[in-house]
C-alpha positions as CSV (number, residue, x, y, z in Angstrom):
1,X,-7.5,-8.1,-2.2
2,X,-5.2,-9.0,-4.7
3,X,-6.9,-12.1,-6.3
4,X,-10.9,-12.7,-6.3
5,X,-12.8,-14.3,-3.8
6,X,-13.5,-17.1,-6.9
7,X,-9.4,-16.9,-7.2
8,X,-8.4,-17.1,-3.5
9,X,-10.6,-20.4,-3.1
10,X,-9.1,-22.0,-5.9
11,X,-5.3,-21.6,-4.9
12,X,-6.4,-22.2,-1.1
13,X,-7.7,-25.5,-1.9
14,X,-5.7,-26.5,-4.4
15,X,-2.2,-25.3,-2.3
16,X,-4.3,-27.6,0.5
17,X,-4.8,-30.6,-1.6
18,X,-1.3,-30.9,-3.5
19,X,0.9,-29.3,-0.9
20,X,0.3,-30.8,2.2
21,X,1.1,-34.5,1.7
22,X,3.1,-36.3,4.2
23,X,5.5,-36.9,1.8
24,X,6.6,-34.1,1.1
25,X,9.2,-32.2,2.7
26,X,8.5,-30.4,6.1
27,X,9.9,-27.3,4.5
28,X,7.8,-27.4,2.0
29,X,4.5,-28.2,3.5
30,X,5.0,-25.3,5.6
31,X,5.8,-22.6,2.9
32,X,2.4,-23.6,1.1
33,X,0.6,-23.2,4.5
34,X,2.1,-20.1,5.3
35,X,0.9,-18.8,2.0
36,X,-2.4,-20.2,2.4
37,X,-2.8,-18.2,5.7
38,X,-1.8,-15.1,3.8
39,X,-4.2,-15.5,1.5
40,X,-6.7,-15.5,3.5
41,X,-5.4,-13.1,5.9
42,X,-4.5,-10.9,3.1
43,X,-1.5,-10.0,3.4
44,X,0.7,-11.8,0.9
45,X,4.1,-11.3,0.4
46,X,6.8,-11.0,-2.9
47,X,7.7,-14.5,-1.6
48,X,3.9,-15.8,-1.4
49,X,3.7,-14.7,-5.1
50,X,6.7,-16.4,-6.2
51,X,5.5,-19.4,-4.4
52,X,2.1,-19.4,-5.7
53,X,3.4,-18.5,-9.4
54,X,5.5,-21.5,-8.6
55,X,2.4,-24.3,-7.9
56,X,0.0,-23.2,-10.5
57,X,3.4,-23.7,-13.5
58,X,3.2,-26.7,-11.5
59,X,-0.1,-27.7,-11.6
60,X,-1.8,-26.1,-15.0
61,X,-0.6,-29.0,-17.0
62,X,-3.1,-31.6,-14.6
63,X,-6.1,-29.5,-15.0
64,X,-5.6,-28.7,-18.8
65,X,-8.6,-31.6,-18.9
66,X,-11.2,-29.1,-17.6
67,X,-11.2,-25.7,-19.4
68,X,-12.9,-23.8,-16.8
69,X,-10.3,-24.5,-14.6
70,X,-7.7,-24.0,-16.9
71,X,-8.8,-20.7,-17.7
72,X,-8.6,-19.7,-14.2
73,X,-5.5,-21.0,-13.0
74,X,-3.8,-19.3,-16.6
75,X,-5.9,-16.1,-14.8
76,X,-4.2,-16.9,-12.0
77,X,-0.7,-17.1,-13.4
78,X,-1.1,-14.1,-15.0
79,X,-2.1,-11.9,-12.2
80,X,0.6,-13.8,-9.5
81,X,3.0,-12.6,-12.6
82,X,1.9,-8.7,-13.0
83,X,1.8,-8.8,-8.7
84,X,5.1,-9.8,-8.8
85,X,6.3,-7.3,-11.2
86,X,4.4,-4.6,-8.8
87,X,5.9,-6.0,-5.9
């Protein structure tokens, strides 16, 4: 599995909670629930990764309040990144 269990959780809920808003676009909504089914299925793809690298640059500057969570998501990053290189 390419991210940890502790990982996988995080994006999972956190791709559920900010990506699946009514108002956002269809499009959208559905490329962050495809990825969260990969995730847990997984079998992610180079265009998961760039997705998911995509969210958490998104997202890391809202949760720069709670280190703990900071440090993972920057964890995060940084694995999606080397994957993607690998990929």
């Amino acid at each position: 599995m390419p991210y940890l269990s502790e990982e996988a959780a995080v994006l999972e809920g956190l791709l559920g909670a900010y990506f699946t808003s009514p108002s956002l676009p269809e499009s959208l909504r559905r490329d962050y629930s495809a990825v969260r089914q990969h995730i847990e299925s997984n079998q992610l793809t180079r265009a998961d990764y760039q997705r998911i690298r995509s969210a958490v640059d998104f997202l890391l500057p809202l949760h720069k309040a709670s280190p703990s969570e900071y440090r993972l998501l920057v964890g995060v990053l940084t694995k999606t990144t080397s994957l993607l290189a690998a990929h």
